[in-house]
Backbone bond lengths (Angstrom), bond angles and torsions (degrees), N, CA, C in turn:
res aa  C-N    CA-C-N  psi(-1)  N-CA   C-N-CA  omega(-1)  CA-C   N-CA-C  phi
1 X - - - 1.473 - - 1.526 109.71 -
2 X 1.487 118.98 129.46 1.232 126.81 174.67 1.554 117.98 -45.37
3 X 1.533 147.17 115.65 1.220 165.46 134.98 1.583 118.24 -20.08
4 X 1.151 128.43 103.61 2.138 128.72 -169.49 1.401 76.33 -60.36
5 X 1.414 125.59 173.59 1.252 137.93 140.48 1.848 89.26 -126.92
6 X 1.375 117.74 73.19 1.257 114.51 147.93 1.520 99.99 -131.87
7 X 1.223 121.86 -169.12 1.583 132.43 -168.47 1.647 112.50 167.55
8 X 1.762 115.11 127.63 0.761 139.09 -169.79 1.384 104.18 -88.13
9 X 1.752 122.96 144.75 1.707 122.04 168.21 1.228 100.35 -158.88
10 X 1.639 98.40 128.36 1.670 99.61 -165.99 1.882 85.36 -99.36
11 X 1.467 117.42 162.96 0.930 127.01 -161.64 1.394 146.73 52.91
12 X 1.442 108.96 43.84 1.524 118.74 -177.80 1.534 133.71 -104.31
13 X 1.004 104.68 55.39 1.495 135.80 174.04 1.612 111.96 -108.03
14 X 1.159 124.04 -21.53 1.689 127.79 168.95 1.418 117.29 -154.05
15 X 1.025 129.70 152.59 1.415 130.12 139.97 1.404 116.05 86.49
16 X 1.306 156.26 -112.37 1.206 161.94 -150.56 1.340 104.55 -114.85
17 X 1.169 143.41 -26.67 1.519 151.58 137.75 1.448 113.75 -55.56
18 X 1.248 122.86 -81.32 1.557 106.39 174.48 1.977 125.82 -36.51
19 X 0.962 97.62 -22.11 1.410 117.48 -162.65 1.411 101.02 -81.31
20 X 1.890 105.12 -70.10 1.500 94.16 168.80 1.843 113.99 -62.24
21 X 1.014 124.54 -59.49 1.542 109.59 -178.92 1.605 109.70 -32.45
22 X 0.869 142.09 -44.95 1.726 139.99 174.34 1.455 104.38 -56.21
23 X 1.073 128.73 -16.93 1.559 134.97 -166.11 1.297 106.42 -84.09
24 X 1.835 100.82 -68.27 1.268 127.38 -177.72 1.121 96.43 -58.88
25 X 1.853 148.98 -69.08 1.138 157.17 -142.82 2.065 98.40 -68.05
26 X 1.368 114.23 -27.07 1.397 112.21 -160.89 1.776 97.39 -102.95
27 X 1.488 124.57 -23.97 1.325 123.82 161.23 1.750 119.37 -63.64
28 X 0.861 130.60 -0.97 1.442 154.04 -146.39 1.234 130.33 23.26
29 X 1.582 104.15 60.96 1.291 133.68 143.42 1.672 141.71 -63.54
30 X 1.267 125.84 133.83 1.294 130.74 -156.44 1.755 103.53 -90.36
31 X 1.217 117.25 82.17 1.818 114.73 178.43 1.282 128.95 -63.47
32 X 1.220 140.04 130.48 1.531 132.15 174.94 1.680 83.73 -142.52
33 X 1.803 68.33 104.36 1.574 90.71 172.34 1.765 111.89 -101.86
34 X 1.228 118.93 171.88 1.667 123.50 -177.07 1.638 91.09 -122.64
35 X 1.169 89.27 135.63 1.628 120.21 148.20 1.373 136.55 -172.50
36 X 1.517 109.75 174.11 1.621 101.67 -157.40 1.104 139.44 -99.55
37 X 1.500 103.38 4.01 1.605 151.58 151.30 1.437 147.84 -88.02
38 X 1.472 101.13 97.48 1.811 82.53 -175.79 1.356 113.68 -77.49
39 X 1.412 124.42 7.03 1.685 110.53 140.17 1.444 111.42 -39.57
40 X 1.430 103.12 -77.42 1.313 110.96 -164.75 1.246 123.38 -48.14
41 X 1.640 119.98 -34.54 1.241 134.64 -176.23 1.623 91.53 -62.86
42 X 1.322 112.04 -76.97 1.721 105.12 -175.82 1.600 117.64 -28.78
43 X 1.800 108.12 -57.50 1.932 101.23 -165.01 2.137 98.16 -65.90
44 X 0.962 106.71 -36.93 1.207 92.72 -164.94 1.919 109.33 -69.37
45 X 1.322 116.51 -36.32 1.500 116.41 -172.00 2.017 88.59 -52.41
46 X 1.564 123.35 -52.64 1.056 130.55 -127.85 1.778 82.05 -95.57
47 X 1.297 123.99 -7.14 1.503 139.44 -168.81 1.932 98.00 -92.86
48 X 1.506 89.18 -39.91 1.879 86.73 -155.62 1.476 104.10 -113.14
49 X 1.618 108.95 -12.48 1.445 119.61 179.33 1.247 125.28 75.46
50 X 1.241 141.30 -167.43 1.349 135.14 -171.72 1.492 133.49 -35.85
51 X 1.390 83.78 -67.42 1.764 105.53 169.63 1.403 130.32 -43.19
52 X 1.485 114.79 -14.94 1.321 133.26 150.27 1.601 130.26 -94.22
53 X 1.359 104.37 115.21 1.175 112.25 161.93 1.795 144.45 -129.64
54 X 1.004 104.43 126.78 1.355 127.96 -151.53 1.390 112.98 -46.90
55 X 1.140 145.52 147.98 1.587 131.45 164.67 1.888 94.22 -134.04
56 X 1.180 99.17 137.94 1.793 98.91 177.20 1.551 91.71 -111.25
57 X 0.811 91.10 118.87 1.772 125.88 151.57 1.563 134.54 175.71
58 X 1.435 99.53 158.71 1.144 107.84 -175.87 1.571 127.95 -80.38
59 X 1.305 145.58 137.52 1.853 129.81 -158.13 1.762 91.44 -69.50
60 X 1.662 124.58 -25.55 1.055 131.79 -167.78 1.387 131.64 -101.57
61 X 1.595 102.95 8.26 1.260 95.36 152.27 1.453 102.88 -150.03
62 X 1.638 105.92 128.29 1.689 143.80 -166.34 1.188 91.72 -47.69
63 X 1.151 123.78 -86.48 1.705 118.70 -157.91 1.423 127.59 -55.27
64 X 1.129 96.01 -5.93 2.337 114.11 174.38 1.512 79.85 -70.61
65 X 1.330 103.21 -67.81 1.599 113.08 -154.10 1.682 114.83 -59.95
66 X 1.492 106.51 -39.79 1.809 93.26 173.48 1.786 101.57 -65.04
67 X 1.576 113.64 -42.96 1.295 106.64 -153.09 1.533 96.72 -49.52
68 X 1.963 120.09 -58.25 1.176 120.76 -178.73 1.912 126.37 -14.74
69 X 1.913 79.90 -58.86 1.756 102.32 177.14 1.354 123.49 -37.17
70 X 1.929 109.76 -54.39 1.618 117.75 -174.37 1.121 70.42 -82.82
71 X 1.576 161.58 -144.20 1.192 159.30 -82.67 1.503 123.65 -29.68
72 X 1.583 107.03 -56.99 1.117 101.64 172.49 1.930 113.51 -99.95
73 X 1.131 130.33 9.40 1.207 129.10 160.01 1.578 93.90 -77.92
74 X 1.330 158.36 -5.04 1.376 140.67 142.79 1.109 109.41 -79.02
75 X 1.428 126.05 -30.48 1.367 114.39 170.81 1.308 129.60 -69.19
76 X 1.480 129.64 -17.97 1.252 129.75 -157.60 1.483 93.70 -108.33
77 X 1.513 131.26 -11.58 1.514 134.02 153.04 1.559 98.01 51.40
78 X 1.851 91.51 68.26 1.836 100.12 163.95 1.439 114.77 80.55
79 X 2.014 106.94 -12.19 1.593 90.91 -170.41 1.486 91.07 -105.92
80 X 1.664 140.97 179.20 1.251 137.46 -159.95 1.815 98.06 -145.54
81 X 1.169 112.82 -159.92 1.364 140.14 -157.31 1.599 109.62 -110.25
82 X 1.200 114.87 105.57 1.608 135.11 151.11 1.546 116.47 -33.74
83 X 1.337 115.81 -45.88 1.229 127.17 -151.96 1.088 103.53 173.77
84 X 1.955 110.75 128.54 1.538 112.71 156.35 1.683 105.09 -105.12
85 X 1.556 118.06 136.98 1.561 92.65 176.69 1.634 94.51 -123.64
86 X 1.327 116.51 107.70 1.380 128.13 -162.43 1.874 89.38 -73.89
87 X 1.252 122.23 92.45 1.505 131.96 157.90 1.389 129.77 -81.58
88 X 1.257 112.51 -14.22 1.880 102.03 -166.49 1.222 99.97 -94.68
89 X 1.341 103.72 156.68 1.653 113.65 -155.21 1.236 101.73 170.70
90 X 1.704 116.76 136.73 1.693 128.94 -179.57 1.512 100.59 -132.79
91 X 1.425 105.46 159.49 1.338 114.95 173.74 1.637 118.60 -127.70
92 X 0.954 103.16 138.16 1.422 133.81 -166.00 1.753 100.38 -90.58
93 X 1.307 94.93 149.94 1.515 96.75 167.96 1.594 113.88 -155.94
94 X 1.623 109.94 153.94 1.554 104.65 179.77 1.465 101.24 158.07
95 X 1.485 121.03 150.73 1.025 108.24 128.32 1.591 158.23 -92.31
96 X 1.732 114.03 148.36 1.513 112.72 -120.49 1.723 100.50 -77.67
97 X 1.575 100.52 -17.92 1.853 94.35 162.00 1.317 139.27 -58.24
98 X 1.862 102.17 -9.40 1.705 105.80 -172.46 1.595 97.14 -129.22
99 X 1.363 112.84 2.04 1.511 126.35 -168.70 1.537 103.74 -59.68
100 X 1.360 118.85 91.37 1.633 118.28 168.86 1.888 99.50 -22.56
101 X 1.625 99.93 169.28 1.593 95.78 -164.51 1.859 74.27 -104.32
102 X 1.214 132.64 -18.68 1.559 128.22 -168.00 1.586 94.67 -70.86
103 X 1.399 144.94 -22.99 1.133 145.67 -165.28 1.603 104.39 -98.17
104 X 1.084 119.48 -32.28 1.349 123.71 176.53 1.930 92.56 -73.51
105 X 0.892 116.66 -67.29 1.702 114.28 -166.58 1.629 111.96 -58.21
106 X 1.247 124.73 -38.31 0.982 136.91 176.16 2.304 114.73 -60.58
107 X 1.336 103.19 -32.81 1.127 114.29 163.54 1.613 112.06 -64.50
108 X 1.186 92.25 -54.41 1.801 98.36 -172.23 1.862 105.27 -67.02
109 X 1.250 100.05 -53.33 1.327 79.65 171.08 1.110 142.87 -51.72
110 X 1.597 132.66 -14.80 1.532 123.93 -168.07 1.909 86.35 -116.68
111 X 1.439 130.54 -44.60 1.208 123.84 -172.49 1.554 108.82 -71.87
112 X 1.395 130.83 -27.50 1.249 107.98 -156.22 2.036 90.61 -144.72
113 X 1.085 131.20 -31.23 1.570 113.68 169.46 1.331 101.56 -83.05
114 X 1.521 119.87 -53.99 2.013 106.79 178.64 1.291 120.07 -51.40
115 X 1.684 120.75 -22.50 1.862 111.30 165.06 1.487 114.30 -63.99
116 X 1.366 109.26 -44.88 1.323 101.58 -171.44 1.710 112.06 -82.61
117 X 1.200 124.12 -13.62 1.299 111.42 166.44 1.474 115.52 -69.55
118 X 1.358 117.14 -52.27 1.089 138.95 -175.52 1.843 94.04 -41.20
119 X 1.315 108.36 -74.98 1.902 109.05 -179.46 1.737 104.13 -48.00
120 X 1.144 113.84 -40.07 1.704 104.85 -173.43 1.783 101.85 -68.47
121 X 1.215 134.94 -38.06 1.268 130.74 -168.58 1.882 119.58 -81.20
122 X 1.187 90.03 -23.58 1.601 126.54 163.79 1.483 136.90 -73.06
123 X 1.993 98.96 -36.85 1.160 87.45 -167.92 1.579 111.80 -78.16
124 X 0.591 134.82 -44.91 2.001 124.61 -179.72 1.372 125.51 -22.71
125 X 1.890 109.83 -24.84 0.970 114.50 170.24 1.331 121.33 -76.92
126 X 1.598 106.57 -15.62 1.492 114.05 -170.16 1.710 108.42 -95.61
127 X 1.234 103.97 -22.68 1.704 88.20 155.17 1.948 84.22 163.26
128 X 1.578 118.07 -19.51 1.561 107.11 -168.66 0.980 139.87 -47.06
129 X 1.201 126.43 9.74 1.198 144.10 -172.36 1.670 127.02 -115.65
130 X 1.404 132.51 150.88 1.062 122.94 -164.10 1.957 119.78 -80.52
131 X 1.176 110.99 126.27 1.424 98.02 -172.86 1.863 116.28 93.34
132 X 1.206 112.66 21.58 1.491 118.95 -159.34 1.541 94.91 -64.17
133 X 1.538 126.49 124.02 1.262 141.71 163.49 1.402 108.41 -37.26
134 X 1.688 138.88 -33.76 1.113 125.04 -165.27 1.540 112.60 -154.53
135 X 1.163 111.10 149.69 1.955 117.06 -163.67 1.939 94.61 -44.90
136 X 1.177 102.56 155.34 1.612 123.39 -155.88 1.910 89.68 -75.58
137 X 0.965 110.54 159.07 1.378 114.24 167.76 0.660 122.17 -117.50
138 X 1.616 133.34 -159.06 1.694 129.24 -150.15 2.013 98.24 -131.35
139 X 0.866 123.49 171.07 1.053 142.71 160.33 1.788 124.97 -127.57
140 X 0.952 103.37 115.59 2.002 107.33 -173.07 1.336 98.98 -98.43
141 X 0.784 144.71 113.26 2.055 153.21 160.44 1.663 101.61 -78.84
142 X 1.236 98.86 89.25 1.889 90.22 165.72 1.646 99.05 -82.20
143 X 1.366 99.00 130.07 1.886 134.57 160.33 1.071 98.62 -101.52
144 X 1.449 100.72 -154.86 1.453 122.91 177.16 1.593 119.51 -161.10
145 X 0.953 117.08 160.61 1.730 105.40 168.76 1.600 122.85 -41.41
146 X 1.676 105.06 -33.43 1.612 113.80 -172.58 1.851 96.27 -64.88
147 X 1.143 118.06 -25.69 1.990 131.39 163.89 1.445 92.42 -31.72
148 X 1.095 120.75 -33.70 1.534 97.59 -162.87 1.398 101.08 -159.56
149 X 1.628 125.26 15.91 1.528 130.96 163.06 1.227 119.08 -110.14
150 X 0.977 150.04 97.40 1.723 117.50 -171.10 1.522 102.45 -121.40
151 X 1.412 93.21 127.61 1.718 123.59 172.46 1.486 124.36 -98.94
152 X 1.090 115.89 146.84 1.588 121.93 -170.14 1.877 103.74 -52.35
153 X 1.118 112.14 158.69 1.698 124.22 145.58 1.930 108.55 88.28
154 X 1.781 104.89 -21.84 0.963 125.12 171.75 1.579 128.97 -98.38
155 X 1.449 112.70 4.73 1.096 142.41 -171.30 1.975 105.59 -30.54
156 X 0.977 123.75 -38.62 1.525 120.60 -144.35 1.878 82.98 -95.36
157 X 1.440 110.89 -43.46 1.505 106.03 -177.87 1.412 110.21 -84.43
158 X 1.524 126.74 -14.80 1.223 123.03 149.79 1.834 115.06 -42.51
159 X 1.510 94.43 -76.28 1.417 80.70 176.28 1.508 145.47 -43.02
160 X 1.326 98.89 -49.98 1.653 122.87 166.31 1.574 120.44 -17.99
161 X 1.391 81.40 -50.16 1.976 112.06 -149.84 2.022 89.17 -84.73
162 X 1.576 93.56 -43.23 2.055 95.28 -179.01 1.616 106.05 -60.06
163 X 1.515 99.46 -37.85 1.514 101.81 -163.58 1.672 98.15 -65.56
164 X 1.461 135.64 -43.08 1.266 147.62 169.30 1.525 125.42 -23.92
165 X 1.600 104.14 -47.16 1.109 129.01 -151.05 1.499 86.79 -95.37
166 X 1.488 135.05 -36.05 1.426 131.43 -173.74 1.499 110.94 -89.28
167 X 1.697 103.60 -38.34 1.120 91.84 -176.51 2.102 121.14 -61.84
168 X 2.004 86.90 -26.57 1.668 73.95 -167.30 1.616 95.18 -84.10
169 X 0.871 140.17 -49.35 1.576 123.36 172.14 2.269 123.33 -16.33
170 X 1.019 82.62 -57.54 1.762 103.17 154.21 1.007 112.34 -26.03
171 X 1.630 109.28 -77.71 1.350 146.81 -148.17 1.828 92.81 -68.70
172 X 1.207 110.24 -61.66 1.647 122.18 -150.43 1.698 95.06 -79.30
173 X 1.476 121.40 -28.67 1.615 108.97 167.35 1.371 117.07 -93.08
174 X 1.621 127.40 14.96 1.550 140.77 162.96 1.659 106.50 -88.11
175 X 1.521 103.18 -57.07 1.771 98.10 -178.76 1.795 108.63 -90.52
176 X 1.297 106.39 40.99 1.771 106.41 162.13 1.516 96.23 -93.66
177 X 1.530 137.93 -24.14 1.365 124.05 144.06 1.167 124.85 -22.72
178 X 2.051 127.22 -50.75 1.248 101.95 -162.49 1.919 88.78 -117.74
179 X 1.286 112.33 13.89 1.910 97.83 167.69 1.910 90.11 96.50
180 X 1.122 124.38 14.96 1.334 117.87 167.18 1.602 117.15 -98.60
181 X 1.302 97.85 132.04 1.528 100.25 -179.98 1.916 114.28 -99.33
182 X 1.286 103.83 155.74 1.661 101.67 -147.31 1.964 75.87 -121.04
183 X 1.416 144.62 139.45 1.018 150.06 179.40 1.385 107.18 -142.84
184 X 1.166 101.74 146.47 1.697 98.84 172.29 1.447 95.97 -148.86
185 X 1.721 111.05 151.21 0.941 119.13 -136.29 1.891 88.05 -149.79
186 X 1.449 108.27 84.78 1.548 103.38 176.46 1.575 135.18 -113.01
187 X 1.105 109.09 98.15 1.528 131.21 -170.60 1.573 120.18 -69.68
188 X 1.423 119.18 131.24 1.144 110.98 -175.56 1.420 102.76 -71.46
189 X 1.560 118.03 -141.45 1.764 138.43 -165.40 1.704 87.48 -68.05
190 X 1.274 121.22 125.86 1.440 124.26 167.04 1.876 106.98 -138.40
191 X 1.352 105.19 143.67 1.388 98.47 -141.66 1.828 94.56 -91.77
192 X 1.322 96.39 99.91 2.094 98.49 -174.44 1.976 86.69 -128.07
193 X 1.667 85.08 -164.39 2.089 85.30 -173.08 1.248 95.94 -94.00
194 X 1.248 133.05 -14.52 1.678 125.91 170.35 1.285 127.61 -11.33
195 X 1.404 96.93 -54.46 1.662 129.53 170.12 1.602 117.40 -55.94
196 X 1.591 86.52 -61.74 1.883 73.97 172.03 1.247 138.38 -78.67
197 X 0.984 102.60 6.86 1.776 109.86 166.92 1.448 101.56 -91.73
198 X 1.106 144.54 -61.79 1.546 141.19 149.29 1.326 122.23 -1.36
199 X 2.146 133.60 7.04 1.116 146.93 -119.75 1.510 112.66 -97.80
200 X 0.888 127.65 -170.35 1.360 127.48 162.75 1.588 110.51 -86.15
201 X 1.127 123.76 -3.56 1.185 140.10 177.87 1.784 119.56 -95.38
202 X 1.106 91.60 -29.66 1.848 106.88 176.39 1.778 79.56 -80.24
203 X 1.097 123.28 -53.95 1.465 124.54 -174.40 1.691 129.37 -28.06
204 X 1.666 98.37 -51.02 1.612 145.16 -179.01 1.166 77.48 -26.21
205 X 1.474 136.88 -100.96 1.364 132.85 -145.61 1.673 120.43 -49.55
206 X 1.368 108.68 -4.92 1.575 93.69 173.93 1.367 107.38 -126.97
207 X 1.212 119.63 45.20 1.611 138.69 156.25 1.316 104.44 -58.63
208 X 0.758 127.89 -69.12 2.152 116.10 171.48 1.056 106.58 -70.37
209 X 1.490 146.31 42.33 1.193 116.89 106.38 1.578 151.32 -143.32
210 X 1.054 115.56 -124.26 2.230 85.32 -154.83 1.346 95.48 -90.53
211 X 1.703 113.16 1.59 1.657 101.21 166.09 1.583 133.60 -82.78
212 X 1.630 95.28 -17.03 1.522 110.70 165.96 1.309 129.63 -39.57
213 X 1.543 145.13 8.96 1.344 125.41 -159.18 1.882 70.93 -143.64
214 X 0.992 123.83 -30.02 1.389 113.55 -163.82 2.076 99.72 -95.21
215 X 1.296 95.06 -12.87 2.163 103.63 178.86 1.454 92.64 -70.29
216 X 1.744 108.95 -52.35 1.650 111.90 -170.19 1.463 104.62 -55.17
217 X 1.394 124.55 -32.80 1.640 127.83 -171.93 1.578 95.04 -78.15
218 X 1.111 134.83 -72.20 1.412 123.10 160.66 1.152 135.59 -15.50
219 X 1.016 135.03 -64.14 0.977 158.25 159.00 2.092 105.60 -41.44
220 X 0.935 148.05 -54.58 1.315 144.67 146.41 1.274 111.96 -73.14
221 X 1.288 158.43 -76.36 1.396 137.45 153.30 1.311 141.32 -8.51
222 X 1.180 129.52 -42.72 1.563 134.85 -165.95 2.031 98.01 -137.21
223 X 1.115 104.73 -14.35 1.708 81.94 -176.92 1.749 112.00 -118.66
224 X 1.557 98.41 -44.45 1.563 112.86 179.35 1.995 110.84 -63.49
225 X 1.504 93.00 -32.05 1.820 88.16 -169.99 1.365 98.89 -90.51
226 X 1.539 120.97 -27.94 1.609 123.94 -170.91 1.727 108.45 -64.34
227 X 1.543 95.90 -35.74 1.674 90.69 -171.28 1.850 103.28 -87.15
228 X 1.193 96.68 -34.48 2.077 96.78 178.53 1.767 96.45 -56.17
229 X 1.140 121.28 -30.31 1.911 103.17 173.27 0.984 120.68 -123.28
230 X 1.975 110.24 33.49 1.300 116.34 169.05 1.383 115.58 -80.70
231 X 1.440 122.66 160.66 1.973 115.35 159.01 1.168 104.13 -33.32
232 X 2.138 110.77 158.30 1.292 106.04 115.91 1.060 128.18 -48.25
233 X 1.641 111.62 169.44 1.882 132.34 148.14 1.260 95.06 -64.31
234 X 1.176 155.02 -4.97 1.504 113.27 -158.61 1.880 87.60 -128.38
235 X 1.460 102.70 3.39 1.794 108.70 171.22 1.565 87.16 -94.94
236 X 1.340 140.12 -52.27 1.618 120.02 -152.50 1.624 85.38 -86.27
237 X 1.344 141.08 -2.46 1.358 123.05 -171.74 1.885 108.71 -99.03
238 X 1.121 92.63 -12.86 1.961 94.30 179.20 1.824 81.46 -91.93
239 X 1.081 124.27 -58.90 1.754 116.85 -177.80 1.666 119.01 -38.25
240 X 1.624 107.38 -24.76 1.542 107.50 -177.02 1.428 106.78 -86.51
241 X 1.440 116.44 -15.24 1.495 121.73 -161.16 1.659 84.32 -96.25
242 X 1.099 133.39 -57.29 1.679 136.64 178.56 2.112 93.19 -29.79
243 X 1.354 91.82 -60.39 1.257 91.85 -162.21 1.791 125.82 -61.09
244 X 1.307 92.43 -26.61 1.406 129.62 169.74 1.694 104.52 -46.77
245 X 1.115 144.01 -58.98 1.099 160.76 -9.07 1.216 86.60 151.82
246 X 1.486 106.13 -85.55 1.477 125.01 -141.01 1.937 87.18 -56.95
247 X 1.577 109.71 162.07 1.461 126.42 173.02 2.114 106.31 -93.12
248 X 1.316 113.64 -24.79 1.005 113.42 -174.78 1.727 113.69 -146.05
249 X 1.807 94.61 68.73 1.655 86.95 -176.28 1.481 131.06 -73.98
250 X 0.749 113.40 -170.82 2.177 127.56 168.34 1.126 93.97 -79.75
251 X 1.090 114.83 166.36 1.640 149.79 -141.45 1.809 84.19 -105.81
252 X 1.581 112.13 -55.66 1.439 125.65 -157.23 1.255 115.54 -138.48
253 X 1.219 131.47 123.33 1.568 131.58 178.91 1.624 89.20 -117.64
254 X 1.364 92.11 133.69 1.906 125.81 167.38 1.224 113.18 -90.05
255 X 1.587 159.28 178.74 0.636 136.63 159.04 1.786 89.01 -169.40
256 X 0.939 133.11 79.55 1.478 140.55 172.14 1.319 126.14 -123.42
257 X 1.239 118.79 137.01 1.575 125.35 -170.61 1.176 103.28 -74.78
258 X 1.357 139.73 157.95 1.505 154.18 168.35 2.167 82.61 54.47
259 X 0.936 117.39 86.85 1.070 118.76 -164.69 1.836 100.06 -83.42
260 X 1.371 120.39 -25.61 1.610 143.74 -173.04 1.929 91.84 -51.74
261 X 1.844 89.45 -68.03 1.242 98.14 -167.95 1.279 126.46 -86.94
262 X 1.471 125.98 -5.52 1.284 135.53 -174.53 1.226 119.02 -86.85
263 X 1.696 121.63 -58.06 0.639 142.24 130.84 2.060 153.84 -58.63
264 X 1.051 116.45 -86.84 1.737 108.57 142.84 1.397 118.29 21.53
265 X 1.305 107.21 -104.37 1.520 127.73 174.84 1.280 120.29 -53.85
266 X 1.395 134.37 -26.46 1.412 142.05 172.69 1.687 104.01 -86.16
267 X 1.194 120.08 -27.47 1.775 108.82 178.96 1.507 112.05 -104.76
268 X 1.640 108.48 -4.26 1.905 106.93 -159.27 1.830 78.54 -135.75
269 X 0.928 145.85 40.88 1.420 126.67 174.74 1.648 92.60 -131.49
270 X 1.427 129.72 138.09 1.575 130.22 145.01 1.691 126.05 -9.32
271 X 1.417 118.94 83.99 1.381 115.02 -170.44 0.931 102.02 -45.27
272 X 1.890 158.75 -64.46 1.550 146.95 -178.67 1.576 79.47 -26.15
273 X 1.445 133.29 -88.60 1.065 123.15 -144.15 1.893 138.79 -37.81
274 X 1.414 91.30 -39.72 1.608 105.67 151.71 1.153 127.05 -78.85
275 X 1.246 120.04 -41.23 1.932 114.44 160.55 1.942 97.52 -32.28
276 X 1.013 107.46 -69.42 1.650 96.15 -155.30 1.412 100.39 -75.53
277 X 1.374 131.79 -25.53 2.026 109.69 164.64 1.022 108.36 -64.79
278 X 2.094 140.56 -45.09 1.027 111.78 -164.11 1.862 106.25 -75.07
279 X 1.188 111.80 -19.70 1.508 115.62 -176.16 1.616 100.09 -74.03
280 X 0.989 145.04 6.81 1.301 128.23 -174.71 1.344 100.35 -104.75
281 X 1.713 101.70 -59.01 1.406 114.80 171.52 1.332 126.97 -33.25
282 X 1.173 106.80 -40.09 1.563 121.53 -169.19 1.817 123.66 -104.43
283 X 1.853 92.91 -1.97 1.493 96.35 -176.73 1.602 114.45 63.97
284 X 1.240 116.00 39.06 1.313 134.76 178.61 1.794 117.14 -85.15
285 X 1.443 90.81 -50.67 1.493 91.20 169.25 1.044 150.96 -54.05
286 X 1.250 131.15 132.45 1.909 119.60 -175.18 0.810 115.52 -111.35
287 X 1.713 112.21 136.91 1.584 126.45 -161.54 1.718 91.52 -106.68
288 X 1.268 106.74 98.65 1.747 104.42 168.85 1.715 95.67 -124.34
289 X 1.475 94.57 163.92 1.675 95.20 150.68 1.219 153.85 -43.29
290 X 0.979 134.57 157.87 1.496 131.65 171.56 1.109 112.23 -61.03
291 X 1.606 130.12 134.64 1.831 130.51 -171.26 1.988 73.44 -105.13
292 X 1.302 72.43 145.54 1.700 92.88 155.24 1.361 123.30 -127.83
C-alpha cells in the first residue's frame, strides 16, 4: 500500500516542532504545521518554503481545529497523513496549594484535551476510517520525563505530561483496530522557550508564601541547570524522524542527558528516598517536634 509523505505538527512556531518540521520539510516531506499566528504562519512558510504549510489554530479552541480538519481533508483529495506528532504544549508553574484553579485548567487544556481533540479531528486522515486510500500512519505524543518523574513547583505540567503518557498508551491499543501506531516520545530538559515562560516571574505571585525560598532553589537547581545541559531541538528532532522511520518502533523513547542520574535514580530508587533529597535540596523539610 502506497505511504502519504505528508505529516501533521501541532506547535511549530518554536522549539521541538519547528525543529522537527525543518527535518521532515528537508527529507522531502509535505508539513502542515499549526500555529496561532499568521505572523508566524507567514515567517515560517517563507523560513521552510513550500513544503510547509501552515494551519492557524489554536489546540484550545475545537472549531479552528475541526474547521482545519475538513480544510485540509479537501485539500489532500483522498490522500491522508504519514504522521500526526501532537507537540504543542505549555508549562505551568506554582505551588499546587496556592495554584489558581484557572492555571491548573489552562495546562490541561492545551497539553492533554487539545492532543486528544486534535488526534480525534485528524484521525481519518491517519487511516480511521473505512477504505483509507493510504497505509495507516503513526502518531508521536511528545511527554516528557516529568510523564513519569514528578517534581515539586511544576505540579500542573507534571500532571499534564502523566495524563499524556496514559492517555496515549489507551489510545495506541484502541487504534490497533485501524493499523495506527500510538508512540510517545519523552525527553528530558531540552533547551526550547517552554522554559522561559516557566520564570521566576510566573513565580512572583507566590513570594508571600513559605514556599517562596525553596521555588527560588528550584528554580536554579532543577530548571536553570537542567535546561543549560539539556539537548538541542534540532538533536531530539532528527531522533523523532529516526523514530519516524523505524518499521517496528518502542512503545517509548527517553531521551535525557546524564541519563544514570536524571533519570535511573528518580524512576528505580525508594520514592521516601527522593522525597528527602529533593526536600533537603530545596529546604522542603520540616523540623518540628516529636508528636506523640
Amino acid at each position: 500500500m502506497r505511504r502519504s509523505k505528508n505529516i501533521l505538527i501541532t506547535g511549530t512556531s518554536t522549539g521541538i516542532g519547528l525543529e522537527t518540521a525543518k527535518v521532515f520539510v528537508n527529507q522531502g516531506y509535505i508539513v502542515f504545521g499549526s500555529v496561532r499566528k499568521q505572523q508566524d504562519a507567514d515567517s515560517l512558510s517563507k523560513l521552510l518554503g513550500a513544503n510547509f504549510r501552515p494551519l492557524l489554530f489554536d489546540v484550545t479552541d475545537h472549531e479552528s481545529i475541526d474547521r482545519c480538519a475538513a480544510e485540509l481533508t479537501t485539500e489532500l483529495k483522498g490522500d491522508g497523513l504519514a504522521c500526526l506528532m501532537n507537540n504543542a504544549g505549555i508549562a505551568v508553574g506554582g505551588p499546587l496549594l496556592h495554584l489558581p484553579m484557572e492555571g491548573m485548567r489552562s495546562q490541561f487544556e492545551v497539553n492533554v484535551f487539545g492532543l486528544l481533540k486534535v488526534t480525534q479531528a485528524f484521525a481519518s486522515l491517519l487511516g480511521a476510517q473505512d477504505n483509507h486510500p493510504v497505509a495507516p500512519g503513526k502518531i508521536i505524543n511528545i511527554s516528557s520525563i516529568a510523564g513519569k518523574v514528578a517534581m515539586p513547583f511544576i505540579g500542573p505540567y507534571v500532571g499534564s505530561k502523566h495524563a499524556v503518557e496514559g492517555l496515549s498508551a489507551a489510545l495506541r491499543r484502541e487504534l490497533m483496530l485501524y493499523g495506527i501506531d500510538v508512540i510517545i516520545v519523552g525527553p528530558g530538559a531540552i533547551k526550547t522557550p517552554i522554559w522561559n515562560k516557566t520564570s521566576e516571574k510566573e513565580m512572583a505571585p507566590y513570594a508571600n508564601t513559605p514556599f517562596a525560598k525553596a521555588m527560588m532553589r528550584f528554580q536554579k537547581v532543577f530548571i536553570k541547570d537542567a535546561v543549560k545541559n539539556g539537548f538541542d531541538a534540532d538533536y531530539l528532532a532528527k531522533e523523532i524522524f529516526k523514530i519516524f522511520k523505524k518499521i517496528n518502533p518502542r512503545v517509548r523513547y527517553s531521551f535525557v542527558p546524564q541519563p544514570f542520574k536524571n533519570s535511573f535514580i528518580s524512576r528505580n530508587f525508594p520514592q521516601r528516598f527522593l522525597d528527602k533529597y529533593i526536600g533537603k535540596a530545596l529546604g522542603l523539610i520540616q523540623r518540628t517536634k516529636e508528636y506523640r
